[in-house]
C-alpha positions as CSV (number, residue, x, y, z in Angstrom):
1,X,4.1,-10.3,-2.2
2,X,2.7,-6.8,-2.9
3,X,0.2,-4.2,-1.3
4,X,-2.7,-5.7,-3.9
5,X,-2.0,-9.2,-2.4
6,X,-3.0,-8.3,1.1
7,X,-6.9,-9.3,1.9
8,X,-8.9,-7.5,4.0
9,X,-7.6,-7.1,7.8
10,X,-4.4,-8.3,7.3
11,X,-1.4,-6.5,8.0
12,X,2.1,-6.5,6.8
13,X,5.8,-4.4,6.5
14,X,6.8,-3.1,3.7
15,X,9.8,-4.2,2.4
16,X,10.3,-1.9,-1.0
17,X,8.4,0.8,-2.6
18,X,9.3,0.1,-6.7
19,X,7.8,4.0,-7.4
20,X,9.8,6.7,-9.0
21,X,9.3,10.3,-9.3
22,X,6.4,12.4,-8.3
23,X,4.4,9.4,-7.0
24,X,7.1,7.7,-4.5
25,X,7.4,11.0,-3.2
26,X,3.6,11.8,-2.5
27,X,4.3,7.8,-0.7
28,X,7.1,9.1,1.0
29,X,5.3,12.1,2.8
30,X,2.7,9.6,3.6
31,X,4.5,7.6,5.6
32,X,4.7,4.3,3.1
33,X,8.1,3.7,3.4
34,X,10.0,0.6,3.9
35,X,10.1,-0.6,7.0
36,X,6.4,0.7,7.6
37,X,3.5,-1.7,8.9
38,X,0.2,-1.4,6.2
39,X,-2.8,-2.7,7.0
40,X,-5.3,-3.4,4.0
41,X,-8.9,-2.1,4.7
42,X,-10.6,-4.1,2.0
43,X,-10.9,-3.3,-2.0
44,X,-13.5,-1.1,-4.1
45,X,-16.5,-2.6,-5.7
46,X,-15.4,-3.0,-8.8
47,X,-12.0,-4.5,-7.5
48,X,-10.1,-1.7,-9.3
49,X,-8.7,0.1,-5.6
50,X,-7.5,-1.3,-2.2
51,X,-7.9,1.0,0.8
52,X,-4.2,0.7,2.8
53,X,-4.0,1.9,6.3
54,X,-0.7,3.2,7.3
55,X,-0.5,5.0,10.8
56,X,-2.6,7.7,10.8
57,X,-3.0,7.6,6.7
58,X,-5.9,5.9,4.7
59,X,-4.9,5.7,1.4
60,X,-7.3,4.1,-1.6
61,X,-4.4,3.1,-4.0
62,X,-5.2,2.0,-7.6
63,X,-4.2,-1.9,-8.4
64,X,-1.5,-0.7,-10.5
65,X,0.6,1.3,-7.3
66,X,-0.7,-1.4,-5.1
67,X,1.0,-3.9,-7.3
68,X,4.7,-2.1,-6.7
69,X,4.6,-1.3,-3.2
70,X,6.5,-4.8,-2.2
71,X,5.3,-6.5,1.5
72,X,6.6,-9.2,3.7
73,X,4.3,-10.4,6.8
């Protein structure tokens, strides 16, 4: 299961972050590390973003990062 998977309100851990390079570590110093609890705040309009909520951090993550950052509920 992946970030993109997660419907609105739900919540889940994050198991594996399949990034590499500049954007795993921009992740990284975000806090969206395995391990981490995400909480999906709903998607954009035209179904292109999802808004993750991870501590502090609101992220709007396009469906193609979404679809590598790996979840487990």
């Amino acid at each position: 299961m992946t970030a993109w998977d997660l419907t609105r309100g739900k919540s889940a851990e994050i198991t594996k972050v399949n990034l590499s390079g500049a954007a795993a570590e921009r992740l990284t110093a975000l806090g969206f590390v395995r391990g981490a609890k995400v909480l999906s705040g709903g998607r954009s309009l035209m179904d292109s973003s999802i808004l993750l909520m991870c501590g502090a951090v609101r992220l709007a993550a396009r469906r193609c990062v979404a679809e590598l950052i790996e979840v487990a509920q």
